[in-house]
C-alpha positions in Angstrom: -102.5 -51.9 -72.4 -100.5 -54.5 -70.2 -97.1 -53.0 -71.5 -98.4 -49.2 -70.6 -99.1 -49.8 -67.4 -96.0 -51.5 -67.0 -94.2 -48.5 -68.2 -95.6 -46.1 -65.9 -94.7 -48.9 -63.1 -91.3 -48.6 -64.4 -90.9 -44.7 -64.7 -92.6 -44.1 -60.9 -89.6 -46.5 -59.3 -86.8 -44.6 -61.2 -88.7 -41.2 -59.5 -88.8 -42.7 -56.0 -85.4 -43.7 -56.3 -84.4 -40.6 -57.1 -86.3 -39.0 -54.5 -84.9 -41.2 -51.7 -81.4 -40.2 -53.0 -81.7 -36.5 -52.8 -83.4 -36.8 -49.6 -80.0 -38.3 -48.4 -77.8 -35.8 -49.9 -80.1 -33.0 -48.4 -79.7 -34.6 -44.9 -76.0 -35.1 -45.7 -75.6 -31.5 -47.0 -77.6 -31.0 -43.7 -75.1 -32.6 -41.1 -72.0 -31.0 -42.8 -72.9 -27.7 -42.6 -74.0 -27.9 -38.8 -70.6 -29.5 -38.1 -68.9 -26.9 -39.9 -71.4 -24.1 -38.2 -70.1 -25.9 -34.8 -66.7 -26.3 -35.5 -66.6 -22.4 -36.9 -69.0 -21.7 -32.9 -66.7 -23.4 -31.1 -63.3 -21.9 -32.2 -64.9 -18.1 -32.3 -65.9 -18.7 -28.0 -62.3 -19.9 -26.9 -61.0 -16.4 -25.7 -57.0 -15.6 -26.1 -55.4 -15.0 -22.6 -54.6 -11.6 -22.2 -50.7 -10.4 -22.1 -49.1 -9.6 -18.5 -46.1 -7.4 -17.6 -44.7 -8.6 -14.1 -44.3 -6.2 -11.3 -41.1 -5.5 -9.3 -40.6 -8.1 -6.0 -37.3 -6.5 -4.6 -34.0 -4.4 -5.6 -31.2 -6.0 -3.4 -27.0 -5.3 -3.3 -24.3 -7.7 -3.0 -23.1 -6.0 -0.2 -24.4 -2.8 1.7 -20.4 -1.2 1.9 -18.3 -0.5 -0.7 -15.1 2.0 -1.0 -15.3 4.6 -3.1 -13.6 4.5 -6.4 -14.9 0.3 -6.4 -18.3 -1.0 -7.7 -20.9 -3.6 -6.3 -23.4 -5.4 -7.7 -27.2 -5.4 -7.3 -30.1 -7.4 -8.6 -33.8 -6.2 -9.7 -36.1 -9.4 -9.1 -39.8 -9.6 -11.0 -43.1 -10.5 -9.8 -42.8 -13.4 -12.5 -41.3 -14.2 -15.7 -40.6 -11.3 -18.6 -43.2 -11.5 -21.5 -42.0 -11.6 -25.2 -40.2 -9.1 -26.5 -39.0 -8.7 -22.7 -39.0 -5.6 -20.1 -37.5 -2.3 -19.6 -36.9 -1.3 -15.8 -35.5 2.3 -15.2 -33.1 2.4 -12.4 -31.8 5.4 -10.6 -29.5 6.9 -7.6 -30.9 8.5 -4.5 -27.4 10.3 -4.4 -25.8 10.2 -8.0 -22.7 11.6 -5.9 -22.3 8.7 -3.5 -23.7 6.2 -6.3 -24.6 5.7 -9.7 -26.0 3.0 -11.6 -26.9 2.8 -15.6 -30.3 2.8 -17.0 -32.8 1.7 -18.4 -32.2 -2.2 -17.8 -33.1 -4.7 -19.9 -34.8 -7.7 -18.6 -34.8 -10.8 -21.4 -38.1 -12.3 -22.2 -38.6 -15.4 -19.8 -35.9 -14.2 -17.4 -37.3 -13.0 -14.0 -34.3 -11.1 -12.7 -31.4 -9.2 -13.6 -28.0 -7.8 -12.4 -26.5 -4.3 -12.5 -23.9 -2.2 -11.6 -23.8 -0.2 -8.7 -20.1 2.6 -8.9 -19.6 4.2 -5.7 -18.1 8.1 -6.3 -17.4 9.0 -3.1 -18.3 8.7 0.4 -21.8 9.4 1.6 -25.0 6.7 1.4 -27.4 6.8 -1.3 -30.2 4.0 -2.7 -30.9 2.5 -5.7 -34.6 2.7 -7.1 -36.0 0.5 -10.1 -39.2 1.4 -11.5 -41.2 -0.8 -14.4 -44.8 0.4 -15.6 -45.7 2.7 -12.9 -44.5 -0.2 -10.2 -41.3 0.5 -8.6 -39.1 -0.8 -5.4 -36.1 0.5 -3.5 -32.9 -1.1 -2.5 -31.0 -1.5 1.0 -29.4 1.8 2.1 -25.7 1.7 0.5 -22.9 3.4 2.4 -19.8 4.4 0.5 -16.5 5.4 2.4 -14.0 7.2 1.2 -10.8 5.7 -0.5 -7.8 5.0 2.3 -5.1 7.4 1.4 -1.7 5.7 -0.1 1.5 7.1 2.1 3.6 9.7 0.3 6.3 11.5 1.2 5.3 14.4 3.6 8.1 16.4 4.3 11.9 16.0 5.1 13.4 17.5 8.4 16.5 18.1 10.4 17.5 18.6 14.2 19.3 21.0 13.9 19.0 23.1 11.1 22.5 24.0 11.6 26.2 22.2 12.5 29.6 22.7 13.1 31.4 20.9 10.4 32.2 17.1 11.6 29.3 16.7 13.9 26.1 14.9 12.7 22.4 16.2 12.6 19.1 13.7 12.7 17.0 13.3 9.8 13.0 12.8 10.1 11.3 11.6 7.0 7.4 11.5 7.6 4.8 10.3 5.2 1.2 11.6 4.9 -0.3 8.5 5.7 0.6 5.5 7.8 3.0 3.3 5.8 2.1 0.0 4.5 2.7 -3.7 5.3 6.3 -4.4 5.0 7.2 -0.6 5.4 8.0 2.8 3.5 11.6 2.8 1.4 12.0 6.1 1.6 15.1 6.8 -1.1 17.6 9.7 0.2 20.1 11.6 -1.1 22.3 14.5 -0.6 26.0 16.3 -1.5 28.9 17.6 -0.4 29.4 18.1 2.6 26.8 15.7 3.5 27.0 12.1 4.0 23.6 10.6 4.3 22.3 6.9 3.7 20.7 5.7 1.0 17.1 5.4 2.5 15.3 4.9 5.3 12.6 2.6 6.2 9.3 3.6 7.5 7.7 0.8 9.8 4.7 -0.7 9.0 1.6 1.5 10.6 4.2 4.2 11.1 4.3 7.4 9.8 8.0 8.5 10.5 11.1 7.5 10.7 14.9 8.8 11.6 18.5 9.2 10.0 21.5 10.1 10.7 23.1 12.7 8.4 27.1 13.2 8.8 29.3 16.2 7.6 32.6 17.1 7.1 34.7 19.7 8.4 34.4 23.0 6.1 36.4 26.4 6.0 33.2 28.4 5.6 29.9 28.3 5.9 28.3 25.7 3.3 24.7 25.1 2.5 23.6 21.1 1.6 20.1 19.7 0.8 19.2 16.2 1.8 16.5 14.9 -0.6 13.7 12.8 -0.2 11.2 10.7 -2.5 8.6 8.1 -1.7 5.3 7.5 -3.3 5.6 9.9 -6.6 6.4 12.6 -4.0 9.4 14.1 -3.0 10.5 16.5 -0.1 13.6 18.3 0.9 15.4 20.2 3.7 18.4 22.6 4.0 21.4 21.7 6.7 24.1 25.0 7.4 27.2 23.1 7.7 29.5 26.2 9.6 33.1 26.4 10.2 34.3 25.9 14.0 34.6 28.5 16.5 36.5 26.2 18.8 38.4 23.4 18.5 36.6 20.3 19.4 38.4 16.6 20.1 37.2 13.1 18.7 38.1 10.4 18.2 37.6 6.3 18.3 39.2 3.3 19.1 39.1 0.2 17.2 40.4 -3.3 18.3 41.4 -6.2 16.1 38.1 -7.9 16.5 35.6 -5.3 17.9 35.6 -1.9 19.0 37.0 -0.2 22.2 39.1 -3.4 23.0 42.5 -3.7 22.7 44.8 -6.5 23.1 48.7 -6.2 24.4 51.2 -8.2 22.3 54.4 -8.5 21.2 55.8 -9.3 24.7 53.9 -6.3 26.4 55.5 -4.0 24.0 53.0 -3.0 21.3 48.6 -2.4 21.7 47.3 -3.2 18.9 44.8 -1.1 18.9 43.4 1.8 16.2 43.0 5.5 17.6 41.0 7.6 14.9 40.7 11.6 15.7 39.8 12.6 12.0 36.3 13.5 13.5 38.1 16.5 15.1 37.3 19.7 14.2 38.7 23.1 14.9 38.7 26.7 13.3 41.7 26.1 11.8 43.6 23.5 10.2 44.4 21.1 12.9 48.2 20.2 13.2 48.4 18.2 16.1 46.7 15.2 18.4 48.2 14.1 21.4 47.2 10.5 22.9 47.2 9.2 26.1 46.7 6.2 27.0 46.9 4.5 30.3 45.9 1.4 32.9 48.9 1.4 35.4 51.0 4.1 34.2 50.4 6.6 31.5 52.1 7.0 27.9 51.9 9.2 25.4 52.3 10.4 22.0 51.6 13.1 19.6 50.8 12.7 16.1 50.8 15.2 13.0 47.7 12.9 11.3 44.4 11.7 12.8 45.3 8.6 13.2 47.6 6.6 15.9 47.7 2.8 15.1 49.8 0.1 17.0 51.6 2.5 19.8 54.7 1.7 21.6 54.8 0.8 25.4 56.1 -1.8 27.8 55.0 -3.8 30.4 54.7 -0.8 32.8 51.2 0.0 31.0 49.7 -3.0 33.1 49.7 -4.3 36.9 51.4 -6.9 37.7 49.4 -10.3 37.8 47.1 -11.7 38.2 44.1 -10.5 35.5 41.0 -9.7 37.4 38.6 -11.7 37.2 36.5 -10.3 34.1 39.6 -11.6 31.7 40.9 -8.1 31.0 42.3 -4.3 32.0 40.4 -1.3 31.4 42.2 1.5 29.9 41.9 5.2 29.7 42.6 7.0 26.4 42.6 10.7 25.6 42.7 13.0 22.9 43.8 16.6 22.6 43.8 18.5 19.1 45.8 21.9 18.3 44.9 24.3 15.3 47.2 26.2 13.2 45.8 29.2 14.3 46.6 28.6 18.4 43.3 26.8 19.4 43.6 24.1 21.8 40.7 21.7 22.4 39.5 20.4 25.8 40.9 16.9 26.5 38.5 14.1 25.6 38.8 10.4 26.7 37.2 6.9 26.3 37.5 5.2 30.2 36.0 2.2 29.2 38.2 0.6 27.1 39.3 -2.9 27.3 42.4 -4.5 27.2 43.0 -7.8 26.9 46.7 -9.6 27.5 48.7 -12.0 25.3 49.4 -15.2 27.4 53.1 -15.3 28.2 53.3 -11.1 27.9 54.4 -9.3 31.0 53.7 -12.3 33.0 50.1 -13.1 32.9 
């Protein structure tokens, strides 16, 4: 009886205690699945923030003038920065014929601005639009000139058109613009019977310039072109060189130092001194020049060939002491030219030329 009872003590302990420990695994069981139900409530009500394209702020040039033919810059500016995967703007002209610009433009992700190209065509004013998700901005009005135009070679031209053999015309060469800094080399050229210089400078801001253009005597009529080129462009003109109808004297005189002065030497016996008629021109073949020459008294010669060099006189030429006061004697020379066919030129002379007197000759 005792040991029943004692039994039944036993087995009603071990149930208790197993009671107690699934009522502690229920309320475990309990608490785990409301944290898990809480954690699983709270991260279903935090909400994902919604995805935002900027708008455009502004569409602004480097500059608001540019030259045709050049480019400029311009820059599109957002309301904030570009989401992933980044933004598209479209851009266009106001005047595609003024301006143009490419498009679309791509705006990286993060970046908040961007940078384009802006050609200018020609002259006119146009303005540059961008335009992203239905938002859009305009730029500054941009003006385009036109290009300056580079200088070329206009034309060639000659005053006269027409000359006696011997005698010399004037050149024009005249560009189509003004010439640049440090001038126009214009390059010239021309033949027989011409004689013309090499080139001729344009100044600076100029748009012309002159040359001097020399011929020879001819028997006939001849026909030369003087040639022009500057620039890629080249220009020409035709000068009639024509036979004289009259006989025509010159000449010039050439010292041992400078021009049109003279010195006497050689004891008062000798000028040295150059007289050159080969610019002389008559109808026919010219066969004579006759000199004078004079200060005092007058001498003279007559010579078969243009040229008279070092001619003969004596101390007659000059006064008689003392020099004035300017240090020399002014002489007359003159020049008369006869053709094989009987033409006789007017006389021609040169009455300022100076003569300057060896110390010691003919008393001075």
């Amino acid at each position: 009886m005792m040991l029943l009872r004692n039994a039944e003590f036993k087995r009603g302990r071990f149930l208790l205690s197993i009671n107690r420990s699934a009522a502690r695994f229920v309320s475990l069981a309990t608490t785990m699945v409301a944290v898990v139900a809480i954690v699983q409530c709270g991260g279903s009500s935090s909400s994902t923030t919604p995805t935002t394209t900027p708008a455009i702020s502004a569409v602004t040039l480097s500059t608001t003038s540019i030259v045709a033919g050049s480019s400029g810059q311009g820059t599109v500016s957002l309301t904030g920065a570009a989401p992933a995967g980044g933004a598209s703007v479209s851009l266009s002209s106001s005047n595609s014929a003024v301006a143009t610009v490419q498009t679309p433009l791509a705006i990286q992700a993060g970046a908040s601005s961007v940078t384009f190209t802006v050609t200018a065509v020609a002259a006119g004013t146009a303005t540059i639009t961008a335009a992203l998700n239905g938002n859009s901005s305009q730029s500054p009005s941009l003006t385009v000139t036109a290009r300056p135009q580079s200088a070329v070679l206009a034309s060639i031209s000659l005053s006269p058109s027409t000359v006696v053999g011997g005698d010399q015309v004037t050149g024009t060469a005249t560009l189509t613009a003004a010439a640049p800094a440090g001038g126009a080399v214009v390059s010239l050229s021309g033949a027989d019977p011409l004689i013309v210089p090499a080139s001729v400078t344009v100044p600076a801001g100029s748009t012309s310039a002159t040359f001097i253009i020399s011929t020879r005597t001819v028997g006939g009529t001849i026909s030369g072109t003087v040639m022009g080129s500057y620039g890629g462009a080249s220009a020409s003109a035709v000068l009639s060189v024509t036979r004289p109808t009259v006989a025509t004297a010159s000449f010039g005189v050439t010292g041992p130092t400078q021009s049109e002065t003279c010195r006497l030497v050689n004891s008062g016996n000798t000028i040295d001194c150059t007289f050159n008629g080969s610019t002389s021109t008559a109808p026919g073949t010219i066969v004579a020049w006759d000199w004078s020459y004079s200060v005092a008294t007058t001498f003279g010669q007559s010579t078969a060939g243009p040229v008279l060099t070092m001619p003969s006189v004596d101390c007659s030429l000059v006064p008689p002491p003392p020099m004035p006061a300017a240090g020399w004697l002014t002489m007359i020379v003159t020049l008369k030219v006869h053709d094989n066919l009987g033409n006789v030129s007017a006389e021609v002379s040169h009455k300022d030329v100076r003569l300057l007197v060896e110390a010691g000759a003919c008393g001075f």
